[in-house]
N, C-alpha and C positions, 0 to 999 in steps of 0.2 A: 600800572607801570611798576617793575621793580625798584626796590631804594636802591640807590647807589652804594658805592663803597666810598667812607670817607680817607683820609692819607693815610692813615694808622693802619687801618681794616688792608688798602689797599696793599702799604708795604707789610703786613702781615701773612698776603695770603701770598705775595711774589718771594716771599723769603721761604717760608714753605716748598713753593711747586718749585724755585728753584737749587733746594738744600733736597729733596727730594730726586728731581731726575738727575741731578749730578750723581749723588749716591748710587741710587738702583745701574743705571749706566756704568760705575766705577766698578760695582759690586758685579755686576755682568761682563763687563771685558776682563774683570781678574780672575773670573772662575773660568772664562772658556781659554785665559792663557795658563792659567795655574793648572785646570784640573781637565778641560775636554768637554767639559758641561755648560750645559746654559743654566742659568740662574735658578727656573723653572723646574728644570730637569731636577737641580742640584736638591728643590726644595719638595718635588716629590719623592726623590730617594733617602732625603733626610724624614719627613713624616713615616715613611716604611719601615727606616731602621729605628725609630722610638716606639710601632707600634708593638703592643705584644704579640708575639709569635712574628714577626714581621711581616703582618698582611694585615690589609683592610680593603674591607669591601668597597668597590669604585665606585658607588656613592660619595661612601666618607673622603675618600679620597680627594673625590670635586670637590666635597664642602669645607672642606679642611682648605685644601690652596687656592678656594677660590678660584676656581675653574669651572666652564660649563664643559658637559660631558661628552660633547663631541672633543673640545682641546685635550682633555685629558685621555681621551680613547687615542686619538694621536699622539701625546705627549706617552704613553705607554706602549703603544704600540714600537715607538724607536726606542724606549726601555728593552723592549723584547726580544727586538733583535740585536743589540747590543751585551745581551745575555744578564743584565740588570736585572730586571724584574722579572716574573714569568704570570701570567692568568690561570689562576683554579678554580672550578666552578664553587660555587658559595655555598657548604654544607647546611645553611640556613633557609633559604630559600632556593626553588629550583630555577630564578631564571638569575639570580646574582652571580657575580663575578667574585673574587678576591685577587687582587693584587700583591704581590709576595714578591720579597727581597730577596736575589739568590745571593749567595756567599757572595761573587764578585760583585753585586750590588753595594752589599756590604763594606768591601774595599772599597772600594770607588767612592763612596760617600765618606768613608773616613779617611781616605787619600784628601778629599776635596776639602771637606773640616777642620784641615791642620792649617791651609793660608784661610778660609775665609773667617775662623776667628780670629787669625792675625790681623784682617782686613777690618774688621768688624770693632774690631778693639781700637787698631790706628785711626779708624775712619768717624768714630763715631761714641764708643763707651771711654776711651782713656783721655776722651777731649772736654767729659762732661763730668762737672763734679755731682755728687750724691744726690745732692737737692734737684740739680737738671735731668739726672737719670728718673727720679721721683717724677719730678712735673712732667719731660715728655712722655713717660708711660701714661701719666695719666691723663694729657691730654690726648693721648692715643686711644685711649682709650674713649673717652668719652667722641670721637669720632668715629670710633670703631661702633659705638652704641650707637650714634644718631642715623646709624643704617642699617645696623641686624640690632635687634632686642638682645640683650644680654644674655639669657636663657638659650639662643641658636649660637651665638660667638661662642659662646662654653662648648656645646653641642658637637662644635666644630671643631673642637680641640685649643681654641685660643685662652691666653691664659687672662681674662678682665677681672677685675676683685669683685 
């Protein structure tokens, strides 16, 4: 039988799940009024525009946002016909893909970037002093490790120490 959670443990993980889906939720109804995007969208056209040349192969893609490759073949495909991204085949291999920023991609993502580090800032960094930006990274970390190994989080473009 599992151990319980005791009061502490409990109000620790209820303060969590719900400082968490208020956020993600706040952070999602202000990018589809601010900017037209879903959250998701926002955060694969964001990954695009930092990569170099602005394309990565849809692979990295998935593993970067944590997407399995069917959502992201969908999630790209309304990239595509919104003229965002476009697919080229992957000069590396002949059955790969690359996903690639077009110009208005570009826009789009730095249209969307001006409120969500407004957002980002209000919501969440200008509320925390130095010491609490420290500790939740790192206990971000350290959740982020107790389910990929450190070595694939990096892999995946995440930034862990």
């Amino acid at each position: 039988m599992p151990r319980g959670l005791d009061r502490e443990e409990q109000a620790t993980w209820r303060s969590f799940l719900l400082a968490s889906r208020l956020l993600f939720d706040q952070l999602e109804r202000e990018m589809k009024q601010d900017a037209a995007l879903s959250f998701s969208d926002y955060e694969l056209l964001s990954r695009l525009s930092r990569a170099p040349g602005r394309s990565m192969r849809m692979a990295d893609v998935a593993a970067a946002c944590v997407f399995d490759r069917s959502r992201l073949s969908h999630a790209i495909d309304r990239l595509v016909r919104n003229g965002w991204v476009c697919r080229v085949p992957c000069p590396s291999t002949s059955r790969g893909q690359l996903a690639c920023l077009t110009d208005e991609g570009l826009e789009k993502v730095r249209q969307a970037d001006r409120g969500h580090v407004e957002q980002l800032r209000s919501r969440v960094l200008d509320r925390l002093t130095d010491e609490q930006k420290t500790a939740l990274r790192e206990v971000s970390e350290v959740l982020a490790t107790g389910i990929l190994d450190r070595p694939k989080l990096v892999s995946m473009g995440w930034p862990v120490g």
